[in-house]
Wavefront OBJ file of the C-alpha trace (Angstrom):
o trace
v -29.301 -121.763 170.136
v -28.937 -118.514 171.135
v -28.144 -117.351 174.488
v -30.993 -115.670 176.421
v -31.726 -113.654 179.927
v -33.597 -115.408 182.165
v -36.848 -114.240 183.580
v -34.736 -112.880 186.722
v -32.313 -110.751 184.621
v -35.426 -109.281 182.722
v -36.976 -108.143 186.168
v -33.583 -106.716 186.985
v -33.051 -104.859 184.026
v -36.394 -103.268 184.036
v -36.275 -103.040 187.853
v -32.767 -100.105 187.053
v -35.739 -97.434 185.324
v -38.179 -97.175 187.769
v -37.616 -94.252 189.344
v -37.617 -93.220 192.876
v -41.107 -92.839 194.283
v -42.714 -94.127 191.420
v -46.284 -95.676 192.156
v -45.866 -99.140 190.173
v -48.255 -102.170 189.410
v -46.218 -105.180 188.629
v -48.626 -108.039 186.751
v -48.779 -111.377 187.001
v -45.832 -113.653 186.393
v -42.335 -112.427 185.021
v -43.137 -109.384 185.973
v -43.701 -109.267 189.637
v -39.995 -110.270 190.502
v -39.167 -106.434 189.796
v -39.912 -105.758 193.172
v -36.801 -107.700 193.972
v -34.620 -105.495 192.371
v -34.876 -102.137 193.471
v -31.513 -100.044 192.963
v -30.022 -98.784 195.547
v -31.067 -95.754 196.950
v -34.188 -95.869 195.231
v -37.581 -97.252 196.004
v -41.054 -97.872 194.219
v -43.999 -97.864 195.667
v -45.521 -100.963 194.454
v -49.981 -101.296 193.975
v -51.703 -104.441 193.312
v -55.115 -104.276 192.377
v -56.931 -106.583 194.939
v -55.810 -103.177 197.227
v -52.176 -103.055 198.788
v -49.947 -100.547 197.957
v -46.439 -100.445 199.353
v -46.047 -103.746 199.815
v -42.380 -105.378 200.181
v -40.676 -108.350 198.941
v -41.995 -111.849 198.997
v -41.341 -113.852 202.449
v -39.274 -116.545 202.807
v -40.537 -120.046 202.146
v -42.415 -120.963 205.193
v -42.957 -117.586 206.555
v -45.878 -116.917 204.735
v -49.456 -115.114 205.817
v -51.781 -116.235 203.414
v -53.903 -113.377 204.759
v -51.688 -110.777 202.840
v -51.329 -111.862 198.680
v -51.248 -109.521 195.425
v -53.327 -109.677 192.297
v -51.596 -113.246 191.227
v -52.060 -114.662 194.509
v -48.410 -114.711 195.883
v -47.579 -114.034 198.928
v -46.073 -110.467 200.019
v -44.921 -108.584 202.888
v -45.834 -105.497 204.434
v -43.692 -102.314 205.740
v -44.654 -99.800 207.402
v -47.298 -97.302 205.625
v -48.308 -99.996 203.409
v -52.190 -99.258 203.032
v -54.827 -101.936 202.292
v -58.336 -101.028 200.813
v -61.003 -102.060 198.666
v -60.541 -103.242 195.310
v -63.248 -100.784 194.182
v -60.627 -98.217 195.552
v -57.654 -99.598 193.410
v -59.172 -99.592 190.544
v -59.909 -95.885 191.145
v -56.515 -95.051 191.439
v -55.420 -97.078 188.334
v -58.344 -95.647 186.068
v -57.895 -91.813 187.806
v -54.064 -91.899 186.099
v -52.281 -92.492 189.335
v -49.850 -94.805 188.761
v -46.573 -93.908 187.074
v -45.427 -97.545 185.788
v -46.908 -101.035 184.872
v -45.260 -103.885 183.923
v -46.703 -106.354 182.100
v -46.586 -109.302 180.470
v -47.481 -110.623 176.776
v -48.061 -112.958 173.914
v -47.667 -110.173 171.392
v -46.306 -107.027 171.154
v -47.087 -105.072 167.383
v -44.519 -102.372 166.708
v -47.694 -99.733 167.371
v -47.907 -100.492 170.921
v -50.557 -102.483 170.401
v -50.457 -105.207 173.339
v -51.996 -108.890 173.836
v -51.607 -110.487 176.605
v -54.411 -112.665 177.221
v -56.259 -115.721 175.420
v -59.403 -116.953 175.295
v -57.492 -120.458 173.858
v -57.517 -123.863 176.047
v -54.136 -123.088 177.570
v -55.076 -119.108 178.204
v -55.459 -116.496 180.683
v -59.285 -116.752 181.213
v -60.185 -112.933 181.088
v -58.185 -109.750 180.822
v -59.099 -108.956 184.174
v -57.204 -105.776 185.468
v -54.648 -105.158 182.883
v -57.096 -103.603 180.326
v -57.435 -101.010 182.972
v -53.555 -100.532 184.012
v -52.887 -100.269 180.478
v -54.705 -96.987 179.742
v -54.614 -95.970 183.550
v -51.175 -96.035 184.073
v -48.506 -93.018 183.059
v -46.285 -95.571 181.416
v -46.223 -99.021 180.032
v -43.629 -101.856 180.066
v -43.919 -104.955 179.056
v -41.689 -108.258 180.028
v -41.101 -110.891 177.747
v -39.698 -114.042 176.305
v -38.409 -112.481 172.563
v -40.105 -115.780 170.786
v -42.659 -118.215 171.830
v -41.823 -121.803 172.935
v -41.959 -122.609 169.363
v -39.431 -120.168 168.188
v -42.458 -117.695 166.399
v -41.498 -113.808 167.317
v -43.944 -112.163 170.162
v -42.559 -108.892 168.861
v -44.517 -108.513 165.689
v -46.217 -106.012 162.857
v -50.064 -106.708 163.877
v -51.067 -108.811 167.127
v -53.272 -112.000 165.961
v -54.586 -112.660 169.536
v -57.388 -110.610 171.778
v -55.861 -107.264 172.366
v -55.448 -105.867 175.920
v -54.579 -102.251 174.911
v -54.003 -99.888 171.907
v -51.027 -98.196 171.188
v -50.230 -98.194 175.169
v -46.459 -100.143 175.055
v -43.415 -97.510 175.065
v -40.660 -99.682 176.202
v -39.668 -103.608 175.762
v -37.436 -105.919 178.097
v -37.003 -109.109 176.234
v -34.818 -112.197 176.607
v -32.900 -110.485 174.161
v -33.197 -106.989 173.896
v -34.732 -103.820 175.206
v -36.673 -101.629 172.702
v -38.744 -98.949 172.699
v -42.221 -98.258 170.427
v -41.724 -94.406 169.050
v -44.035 -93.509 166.386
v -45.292 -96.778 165.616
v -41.796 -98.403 165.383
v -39.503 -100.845 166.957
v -36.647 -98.681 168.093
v -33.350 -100.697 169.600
v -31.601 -99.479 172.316
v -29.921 -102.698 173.767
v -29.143 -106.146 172.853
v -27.095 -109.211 174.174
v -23.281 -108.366 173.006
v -23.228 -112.229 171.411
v -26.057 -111.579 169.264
v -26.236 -109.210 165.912
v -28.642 -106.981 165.038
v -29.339 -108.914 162.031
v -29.714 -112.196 164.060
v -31.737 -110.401 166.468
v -34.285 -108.861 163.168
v -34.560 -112.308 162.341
v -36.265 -113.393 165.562
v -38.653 -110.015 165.370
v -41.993 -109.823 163.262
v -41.384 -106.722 162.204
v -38.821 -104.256 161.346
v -35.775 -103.138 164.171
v -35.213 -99.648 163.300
v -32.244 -97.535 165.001
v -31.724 -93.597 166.390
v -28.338 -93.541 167.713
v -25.746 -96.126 169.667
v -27.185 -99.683 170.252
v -25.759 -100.703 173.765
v -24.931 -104.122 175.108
v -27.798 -105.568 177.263
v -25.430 -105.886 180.209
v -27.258 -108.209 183.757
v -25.782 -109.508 186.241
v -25.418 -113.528 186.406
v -28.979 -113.895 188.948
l 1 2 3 4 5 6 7 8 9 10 11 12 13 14 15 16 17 18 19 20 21 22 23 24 25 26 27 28 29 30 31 32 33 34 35 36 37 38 39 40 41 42 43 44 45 46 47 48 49 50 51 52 53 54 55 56 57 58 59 60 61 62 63 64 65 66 67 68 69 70 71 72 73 74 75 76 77 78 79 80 81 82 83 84 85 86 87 88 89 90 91 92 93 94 95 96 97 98 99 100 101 102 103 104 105 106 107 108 109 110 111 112 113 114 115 116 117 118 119 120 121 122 123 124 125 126 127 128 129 130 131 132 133 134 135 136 137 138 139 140 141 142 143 144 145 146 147 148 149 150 151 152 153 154 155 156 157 158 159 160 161 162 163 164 165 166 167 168 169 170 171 172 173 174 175 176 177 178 179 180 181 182 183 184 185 186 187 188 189 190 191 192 193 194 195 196 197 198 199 200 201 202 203 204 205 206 207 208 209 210 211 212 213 214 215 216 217 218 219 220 221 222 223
């Protein structure tokens, strides 16, 4: 079996290209440990869309006020100029363009852009709730993700089979195995995990890996 990043090296790697003073929305599960990570030097401005923005880290286990959650009801901290408001008003900001980043997660990704990351199976997210919004509101989209499913099927693929959340609105990838960016309706590869090749890694993707340049190793620290 392959070797793979865990969900905490993901969030790291992503965390390094957010840039300083960025206005970020982190969603719901893998994703929202990016606000761990922040380089040095450098800090985001994170949004959530039941109406914090700049927020801080998570409290420590016992320390929690239940009062003060984001969107996937975990527990956060505040700093000062963190601003609370009405949901109404979030999703004004997210729909009038003003967030640079969201991360997401997904099921699928197509090589388009073309993002799924809900269900309406047994086992599913119950609605899309705000990330059809974030995902044509926000200046950029990333996306967090497991490179296969639990059953060893890609997640990267030509044409999503599941409900989408967004057209063509993915530019960049941070998988358990790689990082890739969508240009013109392509897989692109710009890292990968030094132990695996690029033909090992095309034969855990749906569609086709293409290349524009030097393929760096996918380098995280042991979190």
């Amino acid at each position: 079996m392959t070797l793979k990043l865990t969900p905490t090296q993901m969030a790291w790697r992503a965390a390094q290209d957010i840039a300083d003073g960025a206005y970020v929305n982190l969603g719901i599960g893998f994703p929202e440990m990016v606000a761990k990570f922040q380089p040095p030097g450098r800090e985001a401005i994170f949004h959530t869309e039941n109406g914090i923005l700049g927020f801080g880290e998570a409290p420590a286990a016992g320390s929690e006020d239940w009062d003060l959650i984001n969107a996937g009801k975990k527990a956060v901290t505040i700093k000062p100029g963190t601003a609370f408001f009405h949901h109404a008003d979030s999703f004004a900001m997210v729909r009038g363009g003003h967030l640079d980043v969201a991360i997401l997660g997904a099921y699928e990704v197509a090589e388009t852009g073309d993002l799924a990351n809900w269900s309406t199976g047994p086992r599913g997210v119950p609605a899309v709730g705000g990330a059809m919004d974030l995902v044509h509101g926000a200046k950029t989209v990333a996306v967090i993700t497991d490179h296969v499913t639990k059953d060893g099927k890609p997640k990267l693929v030509q044409r999503c089979s599941l409900p989408l959340t967004g057209v063509g609105c993915v530019t960049r990838i941070y998988s358990s195995l790689a990082v890739i960016d969508i240009v013109d309706g392509h897989f692109v590869l710009r890292e990968k995990l030094a132990s695996l090749s690029v033909e090992d890694l095309q034969a855990l993707t749906g569609a086709t890996l293409h290349r524009d340049g030097t393929v760096t190793d996918l380098d995280v620290p042991a979190l």
